[in-house]
Each structure stands twice: as structure tokens, then as C-alpha cells.
KESE-318995 format. One line per field, with one value per residue: residue number from 1; residue in three letters; z, y negated, x negated of N, C-alpha, C, O in turn. Coordinates in nm, 2 decimals. Last residue first. Layout:
KESE-318995
k = c(NUM	...)
r = c(ALA	...)
n_z = c(Z	...)
n_y = c(Y	...)
n_x = c(X	...)
ca_z = c(Z	...)
ca_y = c(Y	...)
ca_x = c(X	...)
c_z = c(Z	...)
c_y = c(Y	...)
c_x = c(X	...)
o_z = c(Z	...)
o_y = c(Y	...)
o_x = c(X	...)
//
This chain:
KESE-318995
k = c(126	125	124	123	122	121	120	119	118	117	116	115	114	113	112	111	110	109	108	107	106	105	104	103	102	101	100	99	98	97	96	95	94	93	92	91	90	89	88	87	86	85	84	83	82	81	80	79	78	77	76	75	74	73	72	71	70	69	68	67	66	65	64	63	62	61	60	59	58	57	56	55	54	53	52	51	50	49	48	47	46	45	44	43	42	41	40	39	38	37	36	35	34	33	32	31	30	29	28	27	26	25	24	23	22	21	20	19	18	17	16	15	14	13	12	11	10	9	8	7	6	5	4	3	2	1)
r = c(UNK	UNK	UNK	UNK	UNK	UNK	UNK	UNK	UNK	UNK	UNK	UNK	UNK	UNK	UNK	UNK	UNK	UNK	UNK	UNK	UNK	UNK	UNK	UNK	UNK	UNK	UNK	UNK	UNK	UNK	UNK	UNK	UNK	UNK	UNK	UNK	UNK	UNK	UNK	UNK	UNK	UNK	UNK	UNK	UNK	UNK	UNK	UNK	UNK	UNK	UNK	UNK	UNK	UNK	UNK	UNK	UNK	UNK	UNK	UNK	UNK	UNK	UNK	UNK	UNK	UNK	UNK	UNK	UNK	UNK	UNK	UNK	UNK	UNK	UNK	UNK	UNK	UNK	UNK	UNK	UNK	UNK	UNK	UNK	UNK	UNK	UNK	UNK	UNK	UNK	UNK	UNK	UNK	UNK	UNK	UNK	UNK	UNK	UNK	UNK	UNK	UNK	UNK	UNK	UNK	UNK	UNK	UNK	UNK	UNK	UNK	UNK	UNK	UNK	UNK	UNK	UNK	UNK	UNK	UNK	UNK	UNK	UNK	UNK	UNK	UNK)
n_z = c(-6.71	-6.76	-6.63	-6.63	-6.60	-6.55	-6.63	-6.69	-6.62	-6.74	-6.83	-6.99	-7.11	-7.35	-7.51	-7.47	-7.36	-7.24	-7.27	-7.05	-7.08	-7.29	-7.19	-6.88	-6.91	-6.71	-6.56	-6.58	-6.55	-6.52	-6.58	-6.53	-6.52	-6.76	-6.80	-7.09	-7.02	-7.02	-7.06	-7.17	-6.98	-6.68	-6.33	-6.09	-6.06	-5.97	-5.88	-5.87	-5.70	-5.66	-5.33	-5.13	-4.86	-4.88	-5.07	-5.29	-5.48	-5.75	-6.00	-6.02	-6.21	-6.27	-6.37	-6.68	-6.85	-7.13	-7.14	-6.86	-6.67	-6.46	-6.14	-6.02	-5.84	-5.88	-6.09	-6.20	-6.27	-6.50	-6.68	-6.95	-7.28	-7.45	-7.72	-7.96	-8.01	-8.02	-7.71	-7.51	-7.28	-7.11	-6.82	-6.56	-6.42	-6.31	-6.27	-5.95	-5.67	-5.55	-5.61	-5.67	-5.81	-5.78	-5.81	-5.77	-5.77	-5.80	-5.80	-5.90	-5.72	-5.86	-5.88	-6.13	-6.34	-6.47	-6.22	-6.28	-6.28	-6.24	-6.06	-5.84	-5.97	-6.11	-6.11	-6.21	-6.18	-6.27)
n_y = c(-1.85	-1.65	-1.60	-1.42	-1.42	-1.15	-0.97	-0.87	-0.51	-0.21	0.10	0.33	0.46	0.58	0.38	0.32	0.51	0.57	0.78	0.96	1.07	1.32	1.53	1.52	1.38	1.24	1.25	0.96	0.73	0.48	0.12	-0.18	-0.57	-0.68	-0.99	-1.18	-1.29	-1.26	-1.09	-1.22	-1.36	-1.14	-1.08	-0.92	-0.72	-0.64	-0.48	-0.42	-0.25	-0.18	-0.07	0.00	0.05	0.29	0.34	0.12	0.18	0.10	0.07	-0.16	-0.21	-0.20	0.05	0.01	-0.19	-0.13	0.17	0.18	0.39	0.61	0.89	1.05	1.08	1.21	0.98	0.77	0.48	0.32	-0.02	-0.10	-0.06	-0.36	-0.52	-0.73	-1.03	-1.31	-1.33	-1.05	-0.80	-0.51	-0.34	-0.06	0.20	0.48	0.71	0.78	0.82	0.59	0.40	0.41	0.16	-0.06	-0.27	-0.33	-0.58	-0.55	-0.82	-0.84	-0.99	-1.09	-1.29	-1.42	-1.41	-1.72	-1.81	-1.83	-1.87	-1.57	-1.36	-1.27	-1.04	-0.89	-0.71	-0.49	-0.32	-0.12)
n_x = c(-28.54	-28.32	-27.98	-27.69	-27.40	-27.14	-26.83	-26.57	-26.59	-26.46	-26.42	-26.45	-26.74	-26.81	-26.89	-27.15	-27.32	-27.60	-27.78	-27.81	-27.60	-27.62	-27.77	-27.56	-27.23	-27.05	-26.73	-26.54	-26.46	-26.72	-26.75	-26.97	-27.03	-27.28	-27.43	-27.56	-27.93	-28.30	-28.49	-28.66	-28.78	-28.81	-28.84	-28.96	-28.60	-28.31	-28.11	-27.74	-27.48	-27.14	-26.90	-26.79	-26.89	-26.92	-27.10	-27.30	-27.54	-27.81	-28.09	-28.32	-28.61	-28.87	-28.90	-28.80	-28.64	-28.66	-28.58	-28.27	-28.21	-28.01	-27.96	-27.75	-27.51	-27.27	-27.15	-27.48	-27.53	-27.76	-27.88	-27.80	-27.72	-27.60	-27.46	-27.66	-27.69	-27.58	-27.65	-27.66	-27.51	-27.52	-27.40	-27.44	-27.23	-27.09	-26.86	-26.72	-26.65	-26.80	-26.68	-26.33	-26.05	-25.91	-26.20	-26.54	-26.80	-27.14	-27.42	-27.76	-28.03	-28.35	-28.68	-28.95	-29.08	-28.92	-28.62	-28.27	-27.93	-27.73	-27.52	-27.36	-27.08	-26.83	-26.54	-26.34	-26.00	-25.74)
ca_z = c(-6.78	-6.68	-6.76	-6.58	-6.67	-6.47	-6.64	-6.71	-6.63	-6.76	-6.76	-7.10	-6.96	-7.23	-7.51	-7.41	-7.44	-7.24	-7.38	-7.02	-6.94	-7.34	-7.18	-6.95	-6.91	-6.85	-6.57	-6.63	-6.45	-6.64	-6.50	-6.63	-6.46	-6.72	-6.72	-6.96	-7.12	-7.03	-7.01	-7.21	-7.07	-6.80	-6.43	-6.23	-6.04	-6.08	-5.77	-6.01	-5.73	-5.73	-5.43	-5.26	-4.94	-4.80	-5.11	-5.14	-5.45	-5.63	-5.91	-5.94	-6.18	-6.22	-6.29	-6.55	-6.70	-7.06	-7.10	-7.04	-6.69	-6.55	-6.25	-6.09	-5.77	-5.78	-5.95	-6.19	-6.20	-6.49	-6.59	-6.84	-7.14	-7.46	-7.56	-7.96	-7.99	-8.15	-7.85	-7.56	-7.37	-7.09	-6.94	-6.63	-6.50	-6.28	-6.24	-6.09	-5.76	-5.49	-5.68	-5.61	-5.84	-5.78	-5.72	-5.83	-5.64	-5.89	-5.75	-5.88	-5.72	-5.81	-5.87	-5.97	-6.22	-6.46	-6.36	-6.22	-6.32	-6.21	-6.15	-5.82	-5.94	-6.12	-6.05	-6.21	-6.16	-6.23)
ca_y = c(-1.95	-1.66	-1.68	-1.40	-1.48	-1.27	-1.03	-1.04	-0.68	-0.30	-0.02	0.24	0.36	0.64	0.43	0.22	0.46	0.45	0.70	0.86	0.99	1.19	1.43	1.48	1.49	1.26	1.30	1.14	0.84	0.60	0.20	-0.09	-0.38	-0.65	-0.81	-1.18	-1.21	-1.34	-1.06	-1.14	-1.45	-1.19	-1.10	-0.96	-0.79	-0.64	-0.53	-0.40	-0.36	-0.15	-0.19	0.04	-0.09	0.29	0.40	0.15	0.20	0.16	0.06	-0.07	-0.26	-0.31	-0.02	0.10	-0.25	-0.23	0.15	0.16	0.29	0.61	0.73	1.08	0.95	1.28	0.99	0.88	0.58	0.35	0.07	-0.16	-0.06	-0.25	-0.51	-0.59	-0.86	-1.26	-1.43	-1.13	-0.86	-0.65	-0.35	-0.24	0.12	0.33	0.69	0.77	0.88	0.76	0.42	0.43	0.25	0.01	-0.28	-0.26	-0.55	-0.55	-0.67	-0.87	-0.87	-1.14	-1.15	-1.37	-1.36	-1.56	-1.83	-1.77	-1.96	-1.75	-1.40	-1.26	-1.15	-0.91	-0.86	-0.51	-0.44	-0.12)
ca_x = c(-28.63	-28.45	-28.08	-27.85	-27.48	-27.20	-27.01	-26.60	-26.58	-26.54	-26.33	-26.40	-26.74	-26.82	-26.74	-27.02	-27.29	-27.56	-27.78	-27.92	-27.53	-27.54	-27.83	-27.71	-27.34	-27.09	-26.86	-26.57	-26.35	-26.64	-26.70	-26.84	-27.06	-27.15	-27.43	-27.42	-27.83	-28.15	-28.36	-28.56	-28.69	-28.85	-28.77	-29.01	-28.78	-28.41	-28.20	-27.84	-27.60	-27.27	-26.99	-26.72	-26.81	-26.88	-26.97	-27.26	-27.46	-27.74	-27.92	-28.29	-28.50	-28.85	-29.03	-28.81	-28.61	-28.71	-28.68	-28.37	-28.27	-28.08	-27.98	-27.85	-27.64	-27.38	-27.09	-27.33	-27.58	-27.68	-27.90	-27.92	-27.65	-27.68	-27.45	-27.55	-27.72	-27.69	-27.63	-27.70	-27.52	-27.55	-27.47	-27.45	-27.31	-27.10	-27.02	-26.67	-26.63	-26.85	-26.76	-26.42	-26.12	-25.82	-26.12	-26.40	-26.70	-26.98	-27.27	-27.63	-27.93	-28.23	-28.58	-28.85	-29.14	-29.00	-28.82	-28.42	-28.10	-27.81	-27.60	-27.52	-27.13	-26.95	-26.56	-26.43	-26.05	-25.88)
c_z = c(-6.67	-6.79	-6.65	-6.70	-6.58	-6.52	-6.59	-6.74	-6.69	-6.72	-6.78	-6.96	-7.04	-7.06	-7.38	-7.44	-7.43	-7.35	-7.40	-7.19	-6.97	-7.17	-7.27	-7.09	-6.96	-6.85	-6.67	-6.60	-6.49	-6.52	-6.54	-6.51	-6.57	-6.60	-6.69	-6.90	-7.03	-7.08	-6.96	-7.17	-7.15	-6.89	-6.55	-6.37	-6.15	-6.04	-5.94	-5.92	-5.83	-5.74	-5.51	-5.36	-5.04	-4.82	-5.01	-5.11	-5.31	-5.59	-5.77	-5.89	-6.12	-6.19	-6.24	-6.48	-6.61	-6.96	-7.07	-7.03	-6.82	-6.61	-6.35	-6.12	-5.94	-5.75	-5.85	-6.06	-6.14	-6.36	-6.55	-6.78	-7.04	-7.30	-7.59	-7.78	-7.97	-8.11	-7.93	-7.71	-7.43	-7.23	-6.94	-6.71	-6.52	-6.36	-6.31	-6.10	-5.91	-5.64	-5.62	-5.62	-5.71	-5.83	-5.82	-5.69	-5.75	-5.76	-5.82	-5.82	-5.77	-5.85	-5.84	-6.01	-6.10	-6.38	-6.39	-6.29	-6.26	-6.24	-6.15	-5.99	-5.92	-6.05	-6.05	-6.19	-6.19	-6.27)
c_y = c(-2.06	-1.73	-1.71	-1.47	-1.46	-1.26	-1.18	-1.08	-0.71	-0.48	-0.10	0.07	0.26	0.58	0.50	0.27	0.43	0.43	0.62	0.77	0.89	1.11	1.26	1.52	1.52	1.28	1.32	1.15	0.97	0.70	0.34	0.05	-0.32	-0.51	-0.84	-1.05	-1.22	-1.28	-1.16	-1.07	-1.33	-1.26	-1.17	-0.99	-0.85	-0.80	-0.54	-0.50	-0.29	-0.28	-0.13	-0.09	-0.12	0.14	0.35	0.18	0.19	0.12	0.13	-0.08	-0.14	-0.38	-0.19	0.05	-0.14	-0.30	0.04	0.13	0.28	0.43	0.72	0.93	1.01	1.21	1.10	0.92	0.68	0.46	0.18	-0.02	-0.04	-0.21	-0.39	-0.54	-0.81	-1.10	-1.35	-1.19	-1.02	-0.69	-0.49	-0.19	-0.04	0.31	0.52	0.72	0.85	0.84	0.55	0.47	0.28	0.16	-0.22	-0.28	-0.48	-0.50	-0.69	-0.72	-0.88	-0.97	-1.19	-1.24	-1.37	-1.49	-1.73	-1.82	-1.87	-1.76	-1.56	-1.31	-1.14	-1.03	-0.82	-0.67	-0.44	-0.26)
c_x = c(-28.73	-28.54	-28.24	-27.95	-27.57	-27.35	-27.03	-26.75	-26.57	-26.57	-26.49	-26.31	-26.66	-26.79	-26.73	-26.91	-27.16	-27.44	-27.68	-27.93	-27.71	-27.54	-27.77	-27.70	-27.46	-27.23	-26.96	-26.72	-26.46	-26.56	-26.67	-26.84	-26.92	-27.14	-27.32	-27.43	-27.69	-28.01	-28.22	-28.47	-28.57	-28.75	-28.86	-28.99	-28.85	-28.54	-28.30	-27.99	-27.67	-27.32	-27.07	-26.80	-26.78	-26.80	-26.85	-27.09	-27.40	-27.61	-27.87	-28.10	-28.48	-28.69	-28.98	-28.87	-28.68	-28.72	-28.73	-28.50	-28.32	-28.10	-28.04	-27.88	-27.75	-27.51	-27.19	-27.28	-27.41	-27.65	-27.76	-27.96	-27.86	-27.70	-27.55	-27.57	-27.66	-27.73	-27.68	-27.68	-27.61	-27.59	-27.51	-27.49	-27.33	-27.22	-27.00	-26.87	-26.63	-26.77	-26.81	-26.51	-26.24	-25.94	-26.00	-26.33	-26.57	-26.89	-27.18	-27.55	-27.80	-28.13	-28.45	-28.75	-29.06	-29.06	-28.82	-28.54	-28.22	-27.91	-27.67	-27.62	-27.32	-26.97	-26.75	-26.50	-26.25	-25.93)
o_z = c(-6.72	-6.89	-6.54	-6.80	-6.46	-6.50	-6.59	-6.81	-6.79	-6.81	-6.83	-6.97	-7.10	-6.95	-7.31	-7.40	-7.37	-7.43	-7.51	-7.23	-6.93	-7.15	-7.29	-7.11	-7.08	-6.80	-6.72	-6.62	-6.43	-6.42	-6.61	-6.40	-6.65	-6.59	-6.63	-6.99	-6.91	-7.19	-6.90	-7.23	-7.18	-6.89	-6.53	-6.47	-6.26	-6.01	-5.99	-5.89	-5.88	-5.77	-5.47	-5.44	-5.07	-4.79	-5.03	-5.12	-5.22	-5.65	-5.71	-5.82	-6.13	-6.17	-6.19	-6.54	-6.49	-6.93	-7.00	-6.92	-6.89	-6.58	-6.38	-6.11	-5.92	-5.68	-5.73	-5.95	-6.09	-6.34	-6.57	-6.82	-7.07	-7.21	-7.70	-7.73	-7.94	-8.19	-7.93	-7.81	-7.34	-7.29	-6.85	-6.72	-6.49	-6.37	-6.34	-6.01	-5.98	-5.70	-5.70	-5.64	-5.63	-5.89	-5.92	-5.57	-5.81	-5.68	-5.89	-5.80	-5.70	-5.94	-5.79	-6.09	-6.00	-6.32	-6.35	-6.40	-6.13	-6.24	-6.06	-6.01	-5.97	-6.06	-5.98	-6.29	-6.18	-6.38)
o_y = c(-2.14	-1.69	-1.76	-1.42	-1.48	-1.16	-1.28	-1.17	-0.64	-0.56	-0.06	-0.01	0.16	0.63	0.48	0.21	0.49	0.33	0.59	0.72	0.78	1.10	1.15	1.55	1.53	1.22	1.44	1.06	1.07	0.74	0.34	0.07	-0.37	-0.40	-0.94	-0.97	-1.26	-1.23	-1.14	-1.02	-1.34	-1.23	-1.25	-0.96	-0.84	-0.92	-0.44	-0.61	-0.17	-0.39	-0.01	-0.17	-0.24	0.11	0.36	0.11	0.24	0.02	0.22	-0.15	-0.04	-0.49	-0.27	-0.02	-0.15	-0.40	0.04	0.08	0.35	0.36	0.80	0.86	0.95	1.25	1.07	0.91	0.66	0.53	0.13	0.07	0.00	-0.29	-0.34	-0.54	-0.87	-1.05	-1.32	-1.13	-1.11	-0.62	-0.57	-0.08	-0.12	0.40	0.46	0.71	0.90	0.92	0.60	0.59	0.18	0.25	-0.28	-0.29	-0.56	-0.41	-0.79	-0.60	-0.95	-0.89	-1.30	-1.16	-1.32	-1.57	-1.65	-1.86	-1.87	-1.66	-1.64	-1.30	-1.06	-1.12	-0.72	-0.73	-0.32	-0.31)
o_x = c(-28.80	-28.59	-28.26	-27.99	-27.55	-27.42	-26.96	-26.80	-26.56	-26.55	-26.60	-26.22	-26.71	-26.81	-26.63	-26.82	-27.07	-27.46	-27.63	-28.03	-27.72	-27.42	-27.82	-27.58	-27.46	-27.32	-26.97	-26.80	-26.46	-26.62	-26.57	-26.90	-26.84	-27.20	-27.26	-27.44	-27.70	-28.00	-28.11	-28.38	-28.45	-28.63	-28.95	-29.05	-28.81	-28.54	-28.34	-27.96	-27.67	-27.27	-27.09	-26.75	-26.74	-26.68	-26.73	-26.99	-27.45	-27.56	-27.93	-28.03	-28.55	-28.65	-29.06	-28.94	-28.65	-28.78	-28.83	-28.54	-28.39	-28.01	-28.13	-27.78	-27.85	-27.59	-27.19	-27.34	-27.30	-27.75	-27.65	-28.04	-27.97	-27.70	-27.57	-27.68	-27.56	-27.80	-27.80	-27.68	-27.59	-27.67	-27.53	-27.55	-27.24	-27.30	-26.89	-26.96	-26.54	-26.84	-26.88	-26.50	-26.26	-25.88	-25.98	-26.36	-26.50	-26.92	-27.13	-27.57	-27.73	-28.15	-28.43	-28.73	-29.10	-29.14	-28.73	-28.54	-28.22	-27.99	-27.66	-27.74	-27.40	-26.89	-26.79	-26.49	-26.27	-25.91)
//
């Protein structure tokens, strides 16, 4: 299993930008899918997430202005985040879980739960 993140980069504040994760030896119809994302000095912490039946879930610093999805057909995951803030500078990683993981552990992000994982691709908003 492969995980290739891209769509990261320089932004201001107040812009937007999509990243993707292109897997590859896995299918995102079937497995549930996530970003996380890490920062100097923090502990990764997972963004956004969305299981293999489409449920999603969002921390609370991105609701309202981030959005995952999916395209089963080109085996991709986007992260569509808005009104970006300095805080969210950070590396996003996509990750990946074979299991179905079940409310309400699927909306607490927890990184053992999603043991494939990229490289990440840098998102700095300044």
C-alpha cells in the first residue's frame, strides 16, 4: 500500500486550497480514509475523516470550512479547506484503515486506527 499526498503550498489567510491523496495497492470505496496532520512542536492530530459507507468527521477546528471526499471511481481522497488560518500550518498526511471503525471511536481520530499512511504534503499559511 502506497499513499502519495499532494496540493500542498504557500497560501495567505483567507484562501483555500485542495489537497489529494492518490493510494495505490488499496480502494478508497473500501477502506475508510483520513488526514491528519502534524506540526513543530505537536502531536499529529487527525483533520478530517470519512469511512468506507461516506459517514464524515471533522475536528472541531476545521467544521465549516473544510471538506472531505472522495472519488471511487479515480480512487482519490481530497481535503477542500477554506479560509485558511496560520494555524493550520502544518505537514497533512492522508492515512488509510482496512476496518470499519465504529462510532463513536471513527469521530476520535485515532491514529492507531489508520495503520497506512503517507509522506504528507506541507500546508503553510502565511
Amino acid at each position: 500500500v502506497q499513499l502519495v499526498e499532494s496540493g500542498g503550498g504557500l497560501v495567505q489567510p483567507g484562501g483555500s486550497l485542495r489537497l489529494s491523496c492518490a493510494p495505490s495497492g488499496l480502494s478508497v470505496s473500501d477502506f475508510s480514509m483520513a488526514w491528519f496532520r502534524q506540526s513543530p512542536g505537536k502531536e499529529r492530530e487527525g483533520v478530517a475523516a470519512i469511512r468506507r459507507d461516506d459517514l464524515t468527521a471533522y475536528t472541531d477546528s476545521v467544521k465549516g470550512r473544510s471538506t472531505i471526499s472522495k472519488d471511487n471511481a479515480g480512487n482519490s481522497l481530497f481535503l477542500h479547506m477554506t479560509n485558511l488560518k496560520p494555524e493550520d500550518t502544518a505537514m497533512y498526511y492522508c492515512a488509510a484503515s482496512a476496518s470499519f471503525i465504529l462510532t463513536p471511536r471513527f469521530y476520535r481520530f485515532e491514529s492507531s486506527d489508520y495503520p497506512y499512511r503517507g509522506q504528507g504534503t506541507q500546508v503553510t499559511v502565511s
